[in-house]
N, C-alpha and C positions, 0 to 999 in steps of 0.2 A: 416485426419487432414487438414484443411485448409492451405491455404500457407499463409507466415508470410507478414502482409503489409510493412516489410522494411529489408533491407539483415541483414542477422544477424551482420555485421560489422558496421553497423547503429546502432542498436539495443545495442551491445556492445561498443559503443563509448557513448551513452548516459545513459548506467549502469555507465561508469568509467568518469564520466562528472564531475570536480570538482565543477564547478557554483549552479550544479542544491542539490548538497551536504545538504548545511546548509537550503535550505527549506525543504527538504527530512526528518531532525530531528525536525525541529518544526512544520509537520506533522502530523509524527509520534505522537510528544507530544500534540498535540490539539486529534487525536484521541483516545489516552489516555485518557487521561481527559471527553471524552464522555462516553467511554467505564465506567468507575468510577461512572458515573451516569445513568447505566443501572440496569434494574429492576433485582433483581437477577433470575426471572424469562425467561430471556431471555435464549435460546437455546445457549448451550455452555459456557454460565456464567462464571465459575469459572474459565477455563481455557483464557477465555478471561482477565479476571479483572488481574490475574497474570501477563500475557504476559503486560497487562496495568501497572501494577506494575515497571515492567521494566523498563519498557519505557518510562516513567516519564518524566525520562531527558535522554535522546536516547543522551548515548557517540556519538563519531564519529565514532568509528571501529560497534557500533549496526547499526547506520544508514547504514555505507555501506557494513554492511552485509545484511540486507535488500534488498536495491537499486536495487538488479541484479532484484529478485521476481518481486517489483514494477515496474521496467521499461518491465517486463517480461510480465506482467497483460494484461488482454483485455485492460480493460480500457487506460492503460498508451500506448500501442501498438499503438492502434489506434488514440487516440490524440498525440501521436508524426506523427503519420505518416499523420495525418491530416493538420499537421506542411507546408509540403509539402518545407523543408528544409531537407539536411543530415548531416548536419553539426552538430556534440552533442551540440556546445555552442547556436546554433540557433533553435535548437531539444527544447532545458530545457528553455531556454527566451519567447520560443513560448506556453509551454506547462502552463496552467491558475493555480492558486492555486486548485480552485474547481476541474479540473482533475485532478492535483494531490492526493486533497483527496479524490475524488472518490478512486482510486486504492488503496491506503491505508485500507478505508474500507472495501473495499470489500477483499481484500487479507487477515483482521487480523487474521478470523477465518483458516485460513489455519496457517498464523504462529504460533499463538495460540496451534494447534493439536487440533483442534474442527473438527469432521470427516464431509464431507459434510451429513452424512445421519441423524446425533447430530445438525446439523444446518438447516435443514429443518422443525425440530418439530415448531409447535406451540409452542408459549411460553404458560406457567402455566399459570393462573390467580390467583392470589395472594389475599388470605382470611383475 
């Protein structure tokens, strides 16, 4: 395992970050809304579009049950710790919409339960 780019008490101050919260669910709900206009052919589909379902309108208790995942992610890891702050509130200020939704994407299929070896297929091509 690699070592983590930031101590895990960095790490968990910016999972439990109230600031970085409400962009966390309108996230969430923009990658919803993509996810909705995917091909049904895409690898993992159906359990994506459901998990989309959801999340629609990502409560607050979805969003921060999420959050820990998100801030947990490569992606989010490493644009915090690129931050080159420890501070959570200076952590989530620093971190851009775009890496936020990077991590979001890339994390759905796992929330989802789309297995990584179901997310590797090619998608269908559609007749």
């Amino acid at each position: 395992m690699p070592a983590l780019p930031l101590p895990l008490t960095a790490i968990c101050g910016l999972a439990c970050e109230p600031s970085l919260l409400p962009r966390v669910r309108v996230a969430i709900a923009i990658v919803a809304q993509e996810v909705f206009v995917e091909s049904p052919a895409t690898p993992g589909y159906p359990m994506r579009f459901n998990l989309a379902k959801t999340m629609l309108s990502p409560t607050e208790p979805h969003a921060t049950q999420m959050m820990v995942g998100i801030v947990a992610s490569p992606p989010m890891l490493a644009a915090a710790a690129a931050t080159g702050v420890t501070d959570p509130s200076g952590m989530a200020a620093a971190i851009s919409d775009d890496q936020l939704l990077t991590a979001i994407r890339q994390g759905w299929n796992a929330v989802a339960g789309v297995s990584p070896t179901e997310s590797a297929q090619p998608a269908v091509a559609e007749t």
